[in-house]
C-alpha positions as a printed NumPy array, in Angstrom:
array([[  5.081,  -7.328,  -3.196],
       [  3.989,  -9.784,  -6.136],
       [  1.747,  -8.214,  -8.481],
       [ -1.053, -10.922,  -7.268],
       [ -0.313, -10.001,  -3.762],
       [ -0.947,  -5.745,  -4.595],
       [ -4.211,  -6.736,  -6.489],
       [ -5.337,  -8.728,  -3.729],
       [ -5.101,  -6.427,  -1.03 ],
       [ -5.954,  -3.475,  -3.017],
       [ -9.329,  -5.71 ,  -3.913],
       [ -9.294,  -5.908,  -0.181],
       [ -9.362,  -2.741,   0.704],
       [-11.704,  -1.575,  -1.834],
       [-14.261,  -4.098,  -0.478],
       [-13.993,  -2.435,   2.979],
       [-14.806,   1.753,   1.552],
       [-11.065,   2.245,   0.99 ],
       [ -9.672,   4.447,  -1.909],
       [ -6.97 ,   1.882,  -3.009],
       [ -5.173,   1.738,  -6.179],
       [ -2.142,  -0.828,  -7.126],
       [  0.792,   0.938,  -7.502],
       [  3.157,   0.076, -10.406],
       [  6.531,   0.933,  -8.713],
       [  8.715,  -0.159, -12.103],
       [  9.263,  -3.537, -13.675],
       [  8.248,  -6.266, -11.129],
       [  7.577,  -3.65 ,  -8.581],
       [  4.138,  -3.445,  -7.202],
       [  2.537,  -1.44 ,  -4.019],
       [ -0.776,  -0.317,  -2.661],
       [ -1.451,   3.336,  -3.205],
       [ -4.12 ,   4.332,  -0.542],
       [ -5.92 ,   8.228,  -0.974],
       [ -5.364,  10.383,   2.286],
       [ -7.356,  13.382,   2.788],
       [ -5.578,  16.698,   2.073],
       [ -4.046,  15.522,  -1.612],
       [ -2.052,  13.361,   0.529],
       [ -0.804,   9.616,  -0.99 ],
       [ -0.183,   6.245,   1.58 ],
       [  2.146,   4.   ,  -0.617],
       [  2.559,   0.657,   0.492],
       [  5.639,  -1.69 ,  -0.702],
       [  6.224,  -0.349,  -3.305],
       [  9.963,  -0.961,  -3.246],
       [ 10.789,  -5.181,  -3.399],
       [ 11.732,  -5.395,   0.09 ],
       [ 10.254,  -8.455,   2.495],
       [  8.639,  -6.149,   4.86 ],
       [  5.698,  -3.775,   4.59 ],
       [  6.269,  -0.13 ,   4.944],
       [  4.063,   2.836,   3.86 ],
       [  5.552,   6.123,   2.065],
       [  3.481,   9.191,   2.34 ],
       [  3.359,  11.93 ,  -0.615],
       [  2.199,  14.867,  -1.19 ],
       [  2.58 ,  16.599,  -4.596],
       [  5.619,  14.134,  -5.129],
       [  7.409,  14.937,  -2.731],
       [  7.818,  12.753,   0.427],
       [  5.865,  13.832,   3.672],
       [  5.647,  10.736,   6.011],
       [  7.21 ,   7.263,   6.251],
       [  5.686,   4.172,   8.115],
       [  8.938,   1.713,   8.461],
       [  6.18 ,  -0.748,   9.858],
       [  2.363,  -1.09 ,   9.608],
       [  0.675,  -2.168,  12.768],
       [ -1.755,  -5.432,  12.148],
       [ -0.224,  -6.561,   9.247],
       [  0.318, -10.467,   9.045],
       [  1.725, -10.867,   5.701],
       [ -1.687, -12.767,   4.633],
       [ -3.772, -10.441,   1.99 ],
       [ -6.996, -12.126,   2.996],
       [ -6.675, -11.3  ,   6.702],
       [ -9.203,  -9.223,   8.357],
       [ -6.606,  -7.165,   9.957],
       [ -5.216,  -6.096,   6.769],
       [ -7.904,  -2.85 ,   7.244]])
């Protein structure tokens, strides 16, 4: 995801009540980090590939993986985005 792209959608989200944070994954990396409850993290393309897949962390260590995210049309100012 384009750095553009993350801010948009994590502007998105926040809009709609959503604990969302852009998520600098390393040089020209960017994601959506999304707050879970239980200390639990939702990150979102975070790792330059063309689809959009959520990681989920707790206390750094990998607890959950989303290989696709259901509604998502690739368009940051869709209404399905949350």
């Amino acid at each position: 995801m384009e750095e553009n792209e993350a801010r948009r959608v994590t502007d998105r989200l926040r809009e709609q009540g959503v604990d969302a944070a852009m998520e600098r994954a390393g040089i020209y990396q960017f994601g959506v980090r999304v707050s879970l409850p239980d200390g639990r993290q939702a990150i979102w393309d975070s790792d330059g590939t063309a689809g959009l897949e959520a990681q989920v962390m707790r206390d750094g260590m990998l607890v959950g993986f989303v290989p696709s995210i259901p509604g998502w049309t690739g368009d940051p100012n869709s209404h399905s985005l949350a």
